[in-house]
N, C-alpha and C positions, 0 to 999 in steps of 0.2 A: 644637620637636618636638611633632607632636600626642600625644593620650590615648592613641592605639591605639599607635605606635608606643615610647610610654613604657612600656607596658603589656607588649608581647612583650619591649621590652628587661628589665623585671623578670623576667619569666616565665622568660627566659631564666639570668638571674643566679640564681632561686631554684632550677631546674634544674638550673645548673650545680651550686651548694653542695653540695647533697644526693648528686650523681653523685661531687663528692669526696672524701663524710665515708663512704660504702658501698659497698661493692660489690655487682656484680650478684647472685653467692650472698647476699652478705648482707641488701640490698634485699628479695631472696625469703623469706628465714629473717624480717626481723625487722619488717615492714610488718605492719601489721594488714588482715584479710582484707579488710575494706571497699574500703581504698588499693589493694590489689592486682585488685581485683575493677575499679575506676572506669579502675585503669591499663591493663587485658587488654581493657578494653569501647572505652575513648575514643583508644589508642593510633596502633590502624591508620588512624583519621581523620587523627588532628592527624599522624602521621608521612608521611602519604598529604599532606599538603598543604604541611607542612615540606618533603618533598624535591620538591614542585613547585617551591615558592621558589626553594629553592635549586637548583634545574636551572635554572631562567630566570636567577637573577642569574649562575650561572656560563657563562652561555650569551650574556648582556650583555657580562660581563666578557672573554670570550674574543675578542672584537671589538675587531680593533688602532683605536688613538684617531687620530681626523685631524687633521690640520694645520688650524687657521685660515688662515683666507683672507679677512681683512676688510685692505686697506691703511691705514686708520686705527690698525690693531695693528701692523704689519708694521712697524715702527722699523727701518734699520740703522742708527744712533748718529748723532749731533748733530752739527754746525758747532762746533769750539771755541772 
């Protein structure tokens, strides 16, 4: 796996933590202005480009998988 992708997976994992130890009121109540201020400013980016992502990969993934068609793959079972 390269750097970047190591990197959104921490991002991810330190995102998730935090979304589990707070809640949304409490996030709001108990963040220090600064955090709340970088998160109201940088949000609509990274969320704007997070649900691009993720529009594309569910738009991959909604694409039934094809058959191979190499006869080198194509085995029906062996001579005993």
């Amino acid at each position: 796996m390269d750097d970047v992708s190591d990197r959104l997976l921490e991002a991810l994992s330190a995102l998730e933590s935090v979304a589990g130890e707070v809640t949304t009121d409490e996030a709001a109540a108990r963040f220090d202005e600064p955090a709340l201020q970088v998160f109201w400013r940088d949000w609509p980016r990274l969320g704007a480009w997070a649900g691009a992502l993720w529009r594309r990969l569910d738009a991959d993934l909604a694409v039934p998988s094809s058959s191979v068609s190499d006869p080198d793959i194509d085995e029906v079972g062996g001579e005993g």
